[in-house]
C-alpha positions in Angstrom: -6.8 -3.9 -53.6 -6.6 -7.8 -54.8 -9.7 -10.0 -54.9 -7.2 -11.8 -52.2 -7.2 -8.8 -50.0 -10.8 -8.5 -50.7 -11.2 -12.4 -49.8 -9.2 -12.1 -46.8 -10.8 -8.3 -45.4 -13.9 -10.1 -46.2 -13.7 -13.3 -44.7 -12.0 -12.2 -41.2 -15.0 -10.1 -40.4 -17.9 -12.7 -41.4 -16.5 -15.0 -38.4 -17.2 -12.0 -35.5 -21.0 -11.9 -36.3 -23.3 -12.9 -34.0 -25.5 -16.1 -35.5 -28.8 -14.3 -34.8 -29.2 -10.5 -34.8 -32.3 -9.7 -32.5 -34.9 -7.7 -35.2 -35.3 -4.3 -33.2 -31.7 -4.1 -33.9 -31.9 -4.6 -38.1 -34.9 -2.5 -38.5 -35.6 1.2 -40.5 -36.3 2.1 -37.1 -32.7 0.7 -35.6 -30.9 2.4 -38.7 -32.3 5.8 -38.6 -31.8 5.8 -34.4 -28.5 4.9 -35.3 -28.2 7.2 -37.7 -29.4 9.8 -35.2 -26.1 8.8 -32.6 -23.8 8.7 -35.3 -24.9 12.7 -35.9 -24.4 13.0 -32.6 -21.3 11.9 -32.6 -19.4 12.9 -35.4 -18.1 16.3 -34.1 -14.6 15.4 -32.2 -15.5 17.9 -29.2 -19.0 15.8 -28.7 -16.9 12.6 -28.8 -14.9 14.1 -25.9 -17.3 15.0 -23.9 -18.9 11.4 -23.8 -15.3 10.5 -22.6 -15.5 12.8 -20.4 -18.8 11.6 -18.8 -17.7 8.0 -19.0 -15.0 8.4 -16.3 -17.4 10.5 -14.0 -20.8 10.3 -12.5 -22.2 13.7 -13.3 -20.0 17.0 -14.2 -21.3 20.9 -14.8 -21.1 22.3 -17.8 -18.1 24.6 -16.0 -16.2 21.7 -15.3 -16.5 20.6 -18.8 -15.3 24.1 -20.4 -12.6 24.0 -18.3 -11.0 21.1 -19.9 -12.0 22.1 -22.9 -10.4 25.0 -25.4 -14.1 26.2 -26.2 -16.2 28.7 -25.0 -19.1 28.3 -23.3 -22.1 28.7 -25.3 -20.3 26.4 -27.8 -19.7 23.6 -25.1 -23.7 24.4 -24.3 -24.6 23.7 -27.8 -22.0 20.4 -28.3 -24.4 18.9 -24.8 -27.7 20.4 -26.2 -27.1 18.4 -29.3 -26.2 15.4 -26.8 -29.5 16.0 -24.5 -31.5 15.7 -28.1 -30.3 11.9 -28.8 -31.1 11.0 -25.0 -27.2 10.3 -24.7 -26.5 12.6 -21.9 -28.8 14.4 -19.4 -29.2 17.3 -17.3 -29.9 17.8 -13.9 -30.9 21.3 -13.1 -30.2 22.5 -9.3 -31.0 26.4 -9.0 -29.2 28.1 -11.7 -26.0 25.0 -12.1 -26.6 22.1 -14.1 -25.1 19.1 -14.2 -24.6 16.6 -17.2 -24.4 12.9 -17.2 -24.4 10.0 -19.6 -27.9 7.8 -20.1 -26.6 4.3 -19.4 -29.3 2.7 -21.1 -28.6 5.0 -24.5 -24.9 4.5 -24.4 -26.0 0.5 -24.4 -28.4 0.9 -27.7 -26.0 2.5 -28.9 -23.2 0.0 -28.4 -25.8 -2.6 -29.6 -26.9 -0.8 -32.5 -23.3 -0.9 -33.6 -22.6 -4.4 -32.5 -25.0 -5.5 -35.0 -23.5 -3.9 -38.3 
């Protein structure tokens, strides 16, 4: 890499941030939260099943394995690891439980990384 490429890489992304940041977003607090999602997310099959959510209001955790090429008690772990972060919750009926995303998390989290 050049010191042009560097200039130009460098200077295309300085004109997409925001002029002022609001401070619960540039925090050790906002980085380690953020740190927490990005955990969250960084297994493909979790990143799926967000998708998976996005399009839907709530789905049980059958519905999810059957799109997906896992078993069950690894599909349970993938949401259990989402419940932890607050990005998707469960509704318990009886003995069926249904998952759906937090609207408010997915937002922090869209904020969170609007403000790198």
């Amino acid at each position: 890499m050049t010191s042009t490429d560097i200039t130009t890489c460098c200077s295309s992304s300085s004109t997409r941030r925001p002029a002022r940041i609001p401070r619960d977003l540039v925090s050790p607090a906002a980085d380690a939260e953020l740190a927490t999602f990005a955990k969250a997310l960084a297994h493909p099959v979790r990143v799926q099943i967000i998708r998976m959510l996005a399009r839907k209001e709530a789905r049980m955790c059958s519905h999810i394995v059957d799109e997906l090429p896992l078993a069950q008690s690894t599909v349970s772990e993938h949401l259990r690891i989402l419940r932890t972060t607050g990005l998707v919750q469960a509704n318990e009926s009886g003995a069926r439980t249904s998952y759906c995303i937090v609207p408010t998390k997915l937002a922090r989290l869209k904020a969170l990384l609007d403000a790198l």
